[in-house]
C-alpha positions in Angstrom: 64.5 114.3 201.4 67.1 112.0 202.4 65.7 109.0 200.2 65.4 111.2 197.3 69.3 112.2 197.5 70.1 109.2 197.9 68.5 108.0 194.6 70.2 110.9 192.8 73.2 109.5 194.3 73.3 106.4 192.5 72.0 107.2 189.3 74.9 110.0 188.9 77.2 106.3 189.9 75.7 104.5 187.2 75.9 106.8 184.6 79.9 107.6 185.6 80.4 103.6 185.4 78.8 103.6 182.4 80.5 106.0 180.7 84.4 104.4 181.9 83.2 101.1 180.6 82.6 102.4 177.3 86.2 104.6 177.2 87.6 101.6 178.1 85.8 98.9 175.1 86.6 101.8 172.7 89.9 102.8 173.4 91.5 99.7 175.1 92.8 97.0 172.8 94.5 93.9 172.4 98.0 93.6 170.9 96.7 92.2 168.2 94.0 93.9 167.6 96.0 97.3 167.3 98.3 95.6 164.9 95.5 94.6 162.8 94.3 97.9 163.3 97.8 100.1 161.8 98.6 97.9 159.4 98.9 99.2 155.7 95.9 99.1 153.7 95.7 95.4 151.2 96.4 96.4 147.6 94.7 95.0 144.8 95.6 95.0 140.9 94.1 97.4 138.7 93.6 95.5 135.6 93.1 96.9 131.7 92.8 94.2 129.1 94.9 94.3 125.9 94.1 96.2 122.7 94.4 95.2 119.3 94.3 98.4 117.6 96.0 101.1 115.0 97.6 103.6 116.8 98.1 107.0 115.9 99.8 110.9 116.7 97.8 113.1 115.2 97.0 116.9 116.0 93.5 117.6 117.3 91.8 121.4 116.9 88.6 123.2 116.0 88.0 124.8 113.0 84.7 126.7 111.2 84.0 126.4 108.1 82.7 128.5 105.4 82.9 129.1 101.6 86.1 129.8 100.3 88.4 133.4 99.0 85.9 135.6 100.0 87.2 139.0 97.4 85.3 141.8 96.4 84.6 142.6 92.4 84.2 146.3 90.6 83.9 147.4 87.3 86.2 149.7 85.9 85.1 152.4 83.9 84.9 152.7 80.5 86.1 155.6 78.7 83.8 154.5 75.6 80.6 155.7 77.7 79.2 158.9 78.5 76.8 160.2 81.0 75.4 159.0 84.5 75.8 155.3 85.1 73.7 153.3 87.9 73.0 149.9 88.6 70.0 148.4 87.2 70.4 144.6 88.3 72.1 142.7 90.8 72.1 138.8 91.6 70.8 137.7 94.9 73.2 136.7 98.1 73.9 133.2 97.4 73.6 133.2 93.6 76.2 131.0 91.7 77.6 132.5 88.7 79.9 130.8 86.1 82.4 132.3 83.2 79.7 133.7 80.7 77.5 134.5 83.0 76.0 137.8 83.4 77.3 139.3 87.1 75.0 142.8 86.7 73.6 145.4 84.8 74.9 148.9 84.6 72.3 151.4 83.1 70.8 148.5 81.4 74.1 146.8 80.0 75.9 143.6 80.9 79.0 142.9 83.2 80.4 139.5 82.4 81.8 137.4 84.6 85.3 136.0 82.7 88.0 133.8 83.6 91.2 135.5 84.3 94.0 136.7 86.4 94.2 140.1 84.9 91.8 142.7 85.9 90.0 144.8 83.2 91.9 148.4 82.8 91.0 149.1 79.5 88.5 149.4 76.6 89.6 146.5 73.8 88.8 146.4 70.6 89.2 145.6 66.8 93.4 145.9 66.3 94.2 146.1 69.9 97.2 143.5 70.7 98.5 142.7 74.1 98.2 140.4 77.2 94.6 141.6 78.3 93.5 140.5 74.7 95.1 137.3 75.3 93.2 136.6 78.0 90.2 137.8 76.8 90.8 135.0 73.7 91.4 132.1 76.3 88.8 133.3 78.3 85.9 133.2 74.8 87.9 129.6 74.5 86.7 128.2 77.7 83.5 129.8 76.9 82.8 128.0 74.2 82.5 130.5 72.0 85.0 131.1 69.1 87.8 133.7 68.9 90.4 132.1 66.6 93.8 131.8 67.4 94.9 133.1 71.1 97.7 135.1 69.6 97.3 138.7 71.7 95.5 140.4 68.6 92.0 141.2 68.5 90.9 140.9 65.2 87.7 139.5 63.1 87.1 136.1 65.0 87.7 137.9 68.7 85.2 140.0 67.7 82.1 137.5 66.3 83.2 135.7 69.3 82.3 138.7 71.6 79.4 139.6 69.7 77.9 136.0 70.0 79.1 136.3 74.1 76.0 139.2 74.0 73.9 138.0 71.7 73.5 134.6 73.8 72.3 136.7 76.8 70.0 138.8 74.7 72.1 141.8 74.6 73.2 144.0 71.3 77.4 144.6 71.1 78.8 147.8 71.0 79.7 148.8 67.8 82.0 151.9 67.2 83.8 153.5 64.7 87.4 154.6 64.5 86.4 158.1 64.5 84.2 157.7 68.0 86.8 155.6 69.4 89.5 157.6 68.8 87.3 161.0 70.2 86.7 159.4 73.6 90.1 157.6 74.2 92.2 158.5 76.8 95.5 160.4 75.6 97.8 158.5 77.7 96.8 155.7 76.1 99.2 156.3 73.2 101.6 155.4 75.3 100.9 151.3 75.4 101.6 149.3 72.5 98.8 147.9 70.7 96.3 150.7 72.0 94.8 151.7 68.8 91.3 150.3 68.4 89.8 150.5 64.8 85.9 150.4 64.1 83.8 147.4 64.7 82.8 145.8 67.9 83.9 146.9 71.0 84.2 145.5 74.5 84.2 148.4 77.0 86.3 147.7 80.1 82.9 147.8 82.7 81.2 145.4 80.6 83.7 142.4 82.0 85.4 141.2 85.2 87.8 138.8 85.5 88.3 136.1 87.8 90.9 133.9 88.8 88.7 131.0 89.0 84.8 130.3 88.7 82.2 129.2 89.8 81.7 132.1 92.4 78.7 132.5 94.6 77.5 135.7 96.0 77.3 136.4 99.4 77.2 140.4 99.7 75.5 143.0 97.6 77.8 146.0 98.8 75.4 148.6 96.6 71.4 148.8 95.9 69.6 149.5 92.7 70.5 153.2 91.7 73.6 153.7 93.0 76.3 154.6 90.8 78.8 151.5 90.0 81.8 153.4 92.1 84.0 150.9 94.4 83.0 147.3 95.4 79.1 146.4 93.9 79.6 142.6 95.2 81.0 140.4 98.1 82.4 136.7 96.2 83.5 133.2 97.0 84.4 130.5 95.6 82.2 127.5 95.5 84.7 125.4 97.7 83.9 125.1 101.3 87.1 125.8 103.4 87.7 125.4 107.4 90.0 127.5 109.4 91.9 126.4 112.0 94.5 127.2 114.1 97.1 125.1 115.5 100.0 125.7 118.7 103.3 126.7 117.0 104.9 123.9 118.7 102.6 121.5 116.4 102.6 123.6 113.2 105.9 122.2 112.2 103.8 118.9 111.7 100.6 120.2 109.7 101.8 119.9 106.2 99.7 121.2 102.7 97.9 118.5 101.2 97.6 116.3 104.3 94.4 114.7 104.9 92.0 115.9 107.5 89.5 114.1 109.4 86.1 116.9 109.5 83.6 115.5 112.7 80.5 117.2 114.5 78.3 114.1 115.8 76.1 116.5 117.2 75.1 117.8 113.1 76.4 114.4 111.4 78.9 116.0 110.0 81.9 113.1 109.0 84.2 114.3 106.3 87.4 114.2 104.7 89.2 117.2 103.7 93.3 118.6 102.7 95.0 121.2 104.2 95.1 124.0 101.3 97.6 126.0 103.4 99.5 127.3 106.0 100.5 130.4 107.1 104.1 131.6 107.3 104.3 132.6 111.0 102.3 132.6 113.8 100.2 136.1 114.9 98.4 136.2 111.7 95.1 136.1 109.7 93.3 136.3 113.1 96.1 133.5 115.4 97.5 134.8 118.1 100.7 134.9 118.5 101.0 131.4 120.2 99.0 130.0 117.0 99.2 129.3 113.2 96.6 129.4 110.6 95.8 126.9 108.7 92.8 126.2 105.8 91.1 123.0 105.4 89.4 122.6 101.9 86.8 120.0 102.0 85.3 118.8 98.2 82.1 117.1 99.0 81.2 119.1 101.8 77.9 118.3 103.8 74.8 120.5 103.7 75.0 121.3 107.4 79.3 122.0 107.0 78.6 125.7 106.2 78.8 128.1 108.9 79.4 124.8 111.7 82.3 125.0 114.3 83.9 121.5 113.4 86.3 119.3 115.3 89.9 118.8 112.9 91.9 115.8 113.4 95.1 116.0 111.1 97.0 112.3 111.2 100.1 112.1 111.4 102.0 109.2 112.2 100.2 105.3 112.3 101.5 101.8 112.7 98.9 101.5 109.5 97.8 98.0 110.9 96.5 96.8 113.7 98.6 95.5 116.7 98.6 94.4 120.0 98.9 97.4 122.4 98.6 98.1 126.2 99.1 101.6 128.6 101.9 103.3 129.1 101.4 102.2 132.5 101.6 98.9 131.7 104.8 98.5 130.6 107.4 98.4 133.4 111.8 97.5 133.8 112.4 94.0 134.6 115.8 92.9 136.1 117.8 92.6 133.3 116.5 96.1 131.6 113.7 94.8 129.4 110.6 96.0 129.0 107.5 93.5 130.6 103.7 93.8 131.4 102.2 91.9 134.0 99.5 89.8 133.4 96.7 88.4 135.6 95.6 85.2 134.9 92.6 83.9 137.1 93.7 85.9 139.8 97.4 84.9 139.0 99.7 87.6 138.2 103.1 86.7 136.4 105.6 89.4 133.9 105.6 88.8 130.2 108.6 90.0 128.5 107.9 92.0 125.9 109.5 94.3 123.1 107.7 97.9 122.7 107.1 100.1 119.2 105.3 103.3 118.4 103.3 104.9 120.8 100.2 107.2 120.8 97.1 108.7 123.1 98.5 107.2 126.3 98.9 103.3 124.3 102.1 101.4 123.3 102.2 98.9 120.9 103.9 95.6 122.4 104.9 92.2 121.2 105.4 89.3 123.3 109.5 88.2 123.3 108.5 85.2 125.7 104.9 83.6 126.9 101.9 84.6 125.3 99.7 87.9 125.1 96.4 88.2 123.6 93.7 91.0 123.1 91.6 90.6 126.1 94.2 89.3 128.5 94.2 91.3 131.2 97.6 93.5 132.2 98.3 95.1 135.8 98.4 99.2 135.0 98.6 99.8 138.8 97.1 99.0 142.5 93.9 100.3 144.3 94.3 100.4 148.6 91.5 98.3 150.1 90.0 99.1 153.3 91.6 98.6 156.3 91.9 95.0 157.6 89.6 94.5 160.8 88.1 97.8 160.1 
């Protein structure tokens, strides 16, 4: 019992020496060992090389794009016609009509599609004068058909040019005469100038809309087949492709109309060009928020897949137009006499370059040397990395 104590005895005495020996290679240290030991990490250059390049500010946002002025078109009824009318025919979504084209049919008859500002409000025929006729004369005009002279009056040559606008599209005109016109017009209509409509043929007011500007392509049928022809029977655009975007108000100061846009998705090859169309007047509308402003790309040559994509917008505004030597911000530091310098490693070597700054952009400055040399690919100092310890 004795010899076994005294065994446990000097195992505990080893393990208690051990354990101080180690405290004391761990902890205890030469002077200069702990100096190497709390001295401040080495630093090292962080090096960037030069840039030549064309800088530029530009605003950056996202836009989607789809086909332009969507509006809604109706006939107006005609007092010319009697009975129940319903629509008999209706182009499909995506359709593209032109001026002269037939939009519909209304219990068998044709709507036109015309070019023009004014909307259809009455029924126009043979002695009728006024700014509707007018337009009706430019509109035959651009047509190609014939109405004579585009003096306000409809007379002989509006009317063949009318009646070969139906016959072209396999339709018969409406031919009335003074007595029927005069039983079914409207009494207050004695009280416009140039209201009196003699016989011959007639062009009853739902038989044509007018448009501001064609082609238009459909994109909503808002009735089916059968319904009567009361309120909006289509959804229109125009054939342009257009992108919204919205902008921060501090930046809409800068987006100007006509300014060329840069129109990128890489992800659908989208790479376009397009003009800013508009902008709107304040911020909080057509769908901003009121820290935003609205603005509408048109592109001319859009791609297939640009239709219905959410795009990237880059709006330039200010270059340096060619290429130039440029470096960091960071770069660029204050020498002793207040001019601007880089610092440039050379093998390993480090020595300032004096140099004069210009425009900058994204982070870059454009620089040119005022003494030594600086190239694209030389390296420049844009900070310092800590290394590890030394002796650690």
């Amino acid at each position: 019992m004795r010899r076994r104590s005294l065994v446990v005895l000097v195992v505990a005495a080893v393990a208690v020496s051990s354990a101080a020996t180690w405290v004391a290679a761990d902890q205890v240290r030469s002077p200069a060992e702990a100096a190497a030991r709390t001295a401040p990490p080495v630093a090292s250059p962080i090096l960037v090389p030069v840039v030549d390049q064309v800088l530029s500010t530009r605003v950056v946002t996202r836009g989607t794009a789809h086909f332009g002025s969507p509006r809604q078109l109706r006939v107006t009824p005609s007092y010319l016609k009697v009975g129940v009318q319903v629509v008999t025919r209706l182009p499909s979504t995506g359709t593209v009509v032109t001026a002269g084209d037939v939009l519909a049919t209304v219990s068998g008859r044709p709507v036109f599609v015309l070019e023009g500002r004014q909307p259809a409000y009455r029924d126009l025929g043979p002695g009728m004068t006024g700014q509707d006729v007018g337009q009706l004369e430019r509109a035959l005009r651009r047509a190609r058909l014939s109405p004579g002279a585009v003096d306000g009056v409809y007379d002989a040559a509006t009317g063949r040019a009318v009646s070969a606008l139906y016959r072209q599209h396999g339709f018969e005109p409406m031919v009335a005469t003074a007595a029927e016109v005069a039983r079914t017009r409207p009494a207050e209509a004695d009280l416009l100038p140039g209201s009196q409509s003699g016989d011959g043929v007639q062009l009853p007011a739902d038989e044509v809309v007018f448009v501001p500007t064609v082609p238009l392509r459909i994109t909503e049928r808002r009735v089916d087949l059968g319904d009567a022809p009361h309120g909006p029977l289509l959804t229109v655009t125009d054939s342009d492709v257009v992108v919204d975007g919205l902008v921060p108000v501090e930046q809409a100061g800068r987006v100007r109309t006509g300014a060329k846009v840069l129109v990128e998705e890489p992800a659908l090859g989208i790479d376009t060009v397009g003009r800013v169309r508009r902008v709107a007047s304040r911020p909080g509308t057509e769908g901003a928020d009121g820290f935003h402003v609205f603005f509408e790309v048109a592109v001319e040559r859009p791609p297939l897949a640009l239709v219905g994509a959410s795009v990237r917008l880059t709006i330039p505004i200010r270059t340096t137009r060619s290429s130039q030597l440029t470096v960091p911000v960071s770069a660029v530091s204050m020498g002793a006499d207040g001019g601007a310098r880089v610092q440039k490693s050379v093998r390993g070597e480090l020595s300032f370059v004096p140099v004069k700054t210009g425009f900058s952009a994204d982070g870059y400055v454009s620089v040119t040397p005022s003494q030594g040399s600086l190239a694209a690919g030389d390296l420049v100092v844009v900070g310092y990395k800590a290394d590890r310890k030394a002796g650690g």
